[in-house]
C-alpha positions in Angstrom: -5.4 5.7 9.6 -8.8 5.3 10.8 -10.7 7.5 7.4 -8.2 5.0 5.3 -5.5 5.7 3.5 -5.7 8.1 0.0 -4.2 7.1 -2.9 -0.7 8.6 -3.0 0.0 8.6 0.3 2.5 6.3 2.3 1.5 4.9 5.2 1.5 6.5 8.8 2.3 2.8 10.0 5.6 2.1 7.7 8.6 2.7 9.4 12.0 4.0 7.3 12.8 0.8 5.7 8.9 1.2 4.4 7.9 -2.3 6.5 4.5 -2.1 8.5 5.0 -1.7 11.7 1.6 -3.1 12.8 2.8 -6.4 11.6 1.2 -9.2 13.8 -0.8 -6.7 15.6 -4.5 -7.1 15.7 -4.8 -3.7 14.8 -3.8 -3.7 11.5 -5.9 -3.5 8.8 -7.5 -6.9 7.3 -6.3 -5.6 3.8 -3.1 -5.2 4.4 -3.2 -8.9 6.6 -5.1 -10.4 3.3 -2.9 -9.1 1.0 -0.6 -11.8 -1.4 2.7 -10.6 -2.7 3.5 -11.8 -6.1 6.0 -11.1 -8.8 2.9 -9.0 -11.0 2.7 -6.9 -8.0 5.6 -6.5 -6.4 8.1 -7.4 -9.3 11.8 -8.2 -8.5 12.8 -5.2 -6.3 11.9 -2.9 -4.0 11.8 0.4 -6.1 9.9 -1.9 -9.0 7.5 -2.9 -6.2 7.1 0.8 -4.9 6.1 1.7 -8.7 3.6 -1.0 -9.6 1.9 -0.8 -6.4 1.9 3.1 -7.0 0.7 2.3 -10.3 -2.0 -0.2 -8.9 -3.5 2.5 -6.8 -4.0 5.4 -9.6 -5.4 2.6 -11.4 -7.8 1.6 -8.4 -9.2 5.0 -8.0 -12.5 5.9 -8.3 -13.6 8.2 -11.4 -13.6 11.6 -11.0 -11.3 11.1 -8.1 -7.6 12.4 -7.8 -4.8 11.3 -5.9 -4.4 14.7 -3.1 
């Protein structure tokens, strides 16, 4: 996703079961490589992950800004 990825918007590089599939590839992304899962934001489940992380992004936008 070379502009980045919007708010809202899943991933060109998740597969079906929503797991990257540029994992260990030098092409992906240093913020996805740097990132630290952790029970505050990834909770106990997948579907509880999807929503705080969903959550986490809204949150993260910048004002005046939407999700498209």
């Amino acid at each position: 996703m070379p502009e980045g990825k919007a708010a809202g918007i899943v991933c060109v590089h998740l597969d079906e079961q929503r797991r990257c599939r540029l994992f260990g590839d030098p092409r992906r992304p240093a913020a996805c490589g740097d990132f630290q899962a952790s029970v505050e934001v990834c909770g106990s489940s997948p579907e509880q992950a999807i929503t705080i992380l969903d959550q986490l992004e809204m949150d993260s936008l910048p004002d005046g800004r939407s999700v498209p």
